[in-house]
C-alpha positions as CSV (number, residue, x, y, z in Angstrom):
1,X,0.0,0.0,0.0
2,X,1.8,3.4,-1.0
3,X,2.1,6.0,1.5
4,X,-0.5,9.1,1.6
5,X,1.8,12.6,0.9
6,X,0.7,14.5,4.5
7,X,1.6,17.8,5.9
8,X,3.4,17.4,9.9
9,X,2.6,19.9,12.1
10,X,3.8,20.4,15.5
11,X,1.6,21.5,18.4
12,X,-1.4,21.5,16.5
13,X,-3.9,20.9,19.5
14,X,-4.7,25.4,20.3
15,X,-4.6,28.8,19.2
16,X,-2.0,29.2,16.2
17,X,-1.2,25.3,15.3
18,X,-4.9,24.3,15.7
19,X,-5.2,27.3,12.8
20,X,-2.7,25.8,11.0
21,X,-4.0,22.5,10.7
22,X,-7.6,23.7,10.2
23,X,-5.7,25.6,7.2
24,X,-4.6,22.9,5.6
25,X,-7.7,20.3,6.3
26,X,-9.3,22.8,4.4
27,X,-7.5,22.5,1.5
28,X,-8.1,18.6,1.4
29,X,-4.6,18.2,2.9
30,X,-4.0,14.7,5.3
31,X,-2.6,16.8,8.6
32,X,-0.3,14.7,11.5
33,X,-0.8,16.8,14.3
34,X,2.3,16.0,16.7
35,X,1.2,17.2,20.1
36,X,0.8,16.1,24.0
37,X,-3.0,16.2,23.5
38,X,-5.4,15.7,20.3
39,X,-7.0,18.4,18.2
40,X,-10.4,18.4,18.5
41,X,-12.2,19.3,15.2
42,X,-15.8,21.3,14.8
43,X,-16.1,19.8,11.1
44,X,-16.8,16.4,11.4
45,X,-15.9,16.0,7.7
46,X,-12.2,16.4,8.6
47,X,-11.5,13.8,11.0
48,X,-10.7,11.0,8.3
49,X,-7.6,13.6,7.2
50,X,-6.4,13.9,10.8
51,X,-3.8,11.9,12.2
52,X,-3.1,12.9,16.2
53,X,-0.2,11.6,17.5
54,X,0.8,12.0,21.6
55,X,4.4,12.7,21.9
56,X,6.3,15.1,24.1
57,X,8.5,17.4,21.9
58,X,11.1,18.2,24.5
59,X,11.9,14.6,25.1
60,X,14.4,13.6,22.2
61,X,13.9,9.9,22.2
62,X,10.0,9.9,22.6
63,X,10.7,12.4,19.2
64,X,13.0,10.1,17.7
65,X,10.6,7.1,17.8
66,X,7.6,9.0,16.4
67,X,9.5,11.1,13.8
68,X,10.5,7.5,12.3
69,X,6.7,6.5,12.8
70,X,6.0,9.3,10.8
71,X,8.4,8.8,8.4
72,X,7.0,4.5,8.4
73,X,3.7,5.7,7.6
74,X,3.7,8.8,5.6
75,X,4.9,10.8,2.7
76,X,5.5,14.1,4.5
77,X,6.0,17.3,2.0
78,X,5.2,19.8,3.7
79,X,6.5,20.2,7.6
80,X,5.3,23.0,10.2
81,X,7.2,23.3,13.4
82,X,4.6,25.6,15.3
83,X,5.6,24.3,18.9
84,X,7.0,26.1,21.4
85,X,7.6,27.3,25.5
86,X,8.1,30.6,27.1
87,X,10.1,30.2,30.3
88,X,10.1,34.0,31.3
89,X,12.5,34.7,33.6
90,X,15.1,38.2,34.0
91,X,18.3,37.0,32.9
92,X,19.6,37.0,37.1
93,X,16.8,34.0,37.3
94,X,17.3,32.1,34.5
95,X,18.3,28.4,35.5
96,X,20.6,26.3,32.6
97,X,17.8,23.7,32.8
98,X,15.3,26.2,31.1
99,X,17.7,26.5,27.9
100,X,18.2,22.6,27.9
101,X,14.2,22.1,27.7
102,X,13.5,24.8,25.5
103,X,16.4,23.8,23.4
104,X,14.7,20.6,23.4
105,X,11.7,22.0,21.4
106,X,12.9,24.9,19.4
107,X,16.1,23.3,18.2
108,X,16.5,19.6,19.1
109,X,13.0,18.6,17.9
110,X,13.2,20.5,14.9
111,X,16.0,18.6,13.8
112,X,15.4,15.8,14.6
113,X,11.7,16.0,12.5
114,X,13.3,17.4,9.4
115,X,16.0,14.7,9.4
116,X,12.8,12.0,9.0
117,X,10.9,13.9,6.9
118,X,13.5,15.1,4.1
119,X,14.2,11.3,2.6
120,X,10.2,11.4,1.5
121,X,10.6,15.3,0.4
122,X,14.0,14.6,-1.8
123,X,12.3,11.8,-3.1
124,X,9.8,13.8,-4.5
125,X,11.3,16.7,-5.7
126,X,9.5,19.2,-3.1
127,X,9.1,19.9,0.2
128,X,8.3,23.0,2.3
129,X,9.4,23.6,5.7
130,X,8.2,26.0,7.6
131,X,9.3,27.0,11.5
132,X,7.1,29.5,14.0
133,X,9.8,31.5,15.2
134,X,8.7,34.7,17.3
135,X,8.8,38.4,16.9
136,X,10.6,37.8,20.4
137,X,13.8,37.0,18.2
138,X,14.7,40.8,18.4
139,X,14.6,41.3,21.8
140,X,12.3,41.1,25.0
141,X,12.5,41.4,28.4
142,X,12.3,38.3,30.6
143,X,12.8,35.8,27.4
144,X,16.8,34.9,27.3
145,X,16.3,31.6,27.0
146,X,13.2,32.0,24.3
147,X,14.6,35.0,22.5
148,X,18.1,32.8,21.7
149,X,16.2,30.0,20.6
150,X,13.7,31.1,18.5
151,X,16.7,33.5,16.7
152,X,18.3,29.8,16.6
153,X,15.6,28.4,14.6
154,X,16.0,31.4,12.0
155,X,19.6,30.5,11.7
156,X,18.6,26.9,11.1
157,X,15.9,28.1,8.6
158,X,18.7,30.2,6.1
159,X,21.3,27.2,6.2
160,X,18.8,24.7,5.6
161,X,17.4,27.0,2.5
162,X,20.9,27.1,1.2
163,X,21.8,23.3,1.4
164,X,18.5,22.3,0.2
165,X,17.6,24.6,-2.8
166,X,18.7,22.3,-5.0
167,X,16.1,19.5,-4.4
168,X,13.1,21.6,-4.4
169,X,12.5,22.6,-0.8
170,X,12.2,25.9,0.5
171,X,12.8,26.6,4.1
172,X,11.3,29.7,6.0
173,X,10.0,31.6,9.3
174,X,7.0,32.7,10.5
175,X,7.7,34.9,13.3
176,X,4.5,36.1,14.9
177,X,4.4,39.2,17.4
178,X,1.5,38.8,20.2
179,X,-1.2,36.6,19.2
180,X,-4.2,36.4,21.3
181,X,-6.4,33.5,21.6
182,X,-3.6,31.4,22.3
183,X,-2.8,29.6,25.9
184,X,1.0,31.0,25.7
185,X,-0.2,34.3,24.9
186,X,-2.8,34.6,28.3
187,X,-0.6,32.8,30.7
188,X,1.6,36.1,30.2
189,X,-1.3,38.6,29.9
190,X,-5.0,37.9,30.9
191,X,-7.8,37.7,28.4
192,X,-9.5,41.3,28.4
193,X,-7.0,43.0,31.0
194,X,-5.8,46.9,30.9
195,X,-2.5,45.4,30.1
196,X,-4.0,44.0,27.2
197,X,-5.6,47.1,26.2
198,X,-2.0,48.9,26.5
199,X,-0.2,46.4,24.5
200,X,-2.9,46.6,21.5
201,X,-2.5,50.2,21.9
202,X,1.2,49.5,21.5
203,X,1.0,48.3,18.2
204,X,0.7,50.1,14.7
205,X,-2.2,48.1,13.7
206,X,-3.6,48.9,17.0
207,X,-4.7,45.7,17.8
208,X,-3.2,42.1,18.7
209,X,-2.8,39.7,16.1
210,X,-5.3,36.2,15.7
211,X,-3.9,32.5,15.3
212,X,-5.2,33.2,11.5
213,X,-3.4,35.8,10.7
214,X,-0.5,33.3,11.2
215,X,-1.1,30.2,9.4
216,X,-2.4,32.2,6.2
217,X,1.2,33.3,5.9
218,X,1.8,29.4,7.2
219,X,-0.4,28.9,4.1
220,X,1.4,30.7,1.6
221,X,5.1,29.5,2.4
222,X,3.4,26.3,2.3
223,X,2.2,26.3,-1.3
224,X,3.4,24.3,-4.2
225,X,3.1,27.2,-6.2
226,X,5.7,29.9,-4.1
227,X,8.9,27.8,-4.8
228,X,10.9,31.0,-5.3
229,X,10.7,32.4,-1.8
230,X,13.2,30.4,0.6
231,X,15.5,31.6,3.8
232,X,13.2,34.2,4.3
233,X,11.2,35.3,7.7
234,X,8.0,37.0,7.8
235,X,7.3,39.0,11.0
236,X,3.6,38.7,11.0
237,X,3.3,41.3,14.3
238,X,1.3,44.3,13.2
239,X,4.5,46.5,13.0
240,X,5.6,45.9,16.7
241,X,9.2,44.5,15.1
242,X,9.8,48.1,13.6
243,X,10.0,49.1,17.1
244,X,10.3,48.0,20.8
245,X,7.6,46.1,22.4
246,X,6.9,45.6,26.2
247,X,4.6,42.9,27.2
């Protein structure tokens, strides 16, 4: 039985990769959601196209087994590394064991996925992979540890573009600035709080951005069509990256 050509995405179960994989369900896409809980669909017509799979991402050898599951089972083409931890903390209380298991996630896990995936993408000619970085790359108080990661995963995203060109893939970043709707995004500032209020203020758009607004530009790197485009990172933040931004 041949393999079904899927799209992987990582922390698909909320807020910005549950809009990610609705994006791409609604384009008749087969979606592997890689997450610690399932995604749980409103359109019933979906759930034949969804594959959830329980793993914890900052665990590197529950990652290794599942990324060769994955790679057993599935033709993946197009791969979205969406998921991601804060660990806020002023640089005097940051503790080494914070980088290590954010490190996990940001960098480790997104090696080790694109390692099982690309066999199945060079076979065919074309792939697309896609990392959530974070406007947070530039700078923000109390995110050491997430700033130097995320800014890692950018790296990762122009070296990869340059050694994989030639086989059809492009690599790129979404970086999003604040995103409401999203558990990450209220465990720092409460749903409908004055702080809230300020920080849309804050913002050119003058208002904080939706888990949509994300994976359309998820959508777009992610299209067969845009194979000129690769290395790049798309601040989708309102404006706050022209400037500075205190949460």
């Amino acid at each position: 039985m041949s393999k079904t050509e899927c799209v992987l995405v990582t922390g698909g179960s909320t807020g910005i990769g549950a809009s990610i994989c609705a994006e791409f369900l609604e384009q008749g896409m087969q979606v592997i959601n890689l997450a610690r809980r399932p995604l749980e669909l409103e359109n019933p017509a979906w759930q034949e196209r969804l594959h959830n799979i329980a793993v914890d991402l900052t665990d590197r050898e529950a990652t290794k087994a599942v990324a060769e599951q994955v790679a057993e089972q599935f033709n993946v083409t197009r791969f979205v590394h969406n998921a991601g931890v804060i660990k806020a903390n002023l640089i005097e209380d940051v503790a080494l064991d914070e980088l290590d298991y954010v490190s996990n996630i940001h960098l480790a896990a997104t090696i080790i996925l694109t390692q099982a995936v690309l066999p199945a993408m060079k076979e065919a000619s074309f792939g697309r992979i896609i990392l959530i970085t974070s406007r947070a790359a530039l700078g923000l108080q109390t995110r050491s540890v997430y700033s130097a990661t995320k800014s890692g995963m950018m790296g990762m995203a122009r070296t990869w573009a340059l050694e994989l060109g030639q086989y059809g893939i492009t690599v790129n970043t979404v970086a999003p600035g604040p995103i409401a709707a999203t558990e990450m995004f209220h465990e720092v500032i409460p749903e409908n709080s004055e702080k809230m209020q300020k920080l849309a203020a804050s913002i050119p758009v003058q208002r904080t951005g939706l888990p949509g607004d994300v994976s359309r530009a998820v959508s777009f790197f992610a299209d067969e069509k845009n194979s000129f485009v690769t290395g790049q990172t798309l601040f989708v933040c309102g404006g706050s990256s022209l400037g500075s931004l205190s949460l």
